[in-house]
N, C-alpha and C positions, 0 to 999 in steps of 0.2 A: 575743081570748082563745081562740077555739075553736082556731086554729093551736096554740099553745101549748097546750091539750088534747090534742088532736088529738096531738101529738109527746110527750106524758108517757104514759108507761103504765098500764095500769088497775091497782089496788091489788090487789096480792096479800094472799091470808088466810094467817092466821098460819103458823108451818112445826111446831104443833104436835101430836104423833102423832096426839091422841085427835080434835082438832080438821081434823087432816088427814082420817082419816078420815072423819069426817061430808062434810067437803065433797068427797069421792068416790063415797059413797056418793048 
């Protein structure tokens, strides 16, 4: 199973302004 982790990408947060935001800040 860690290959197969290891090969999927980590979850992206949402593509929401306000939320985009915060996680740039």
């Amino acid at each position: 199973t860690c290959s197969i982790l290891r090969e999927e990408p980590p979850p992206l947060p949402p593509i929401d302004p306000d939320i985009k935001n915060d996680w740039l800040l």
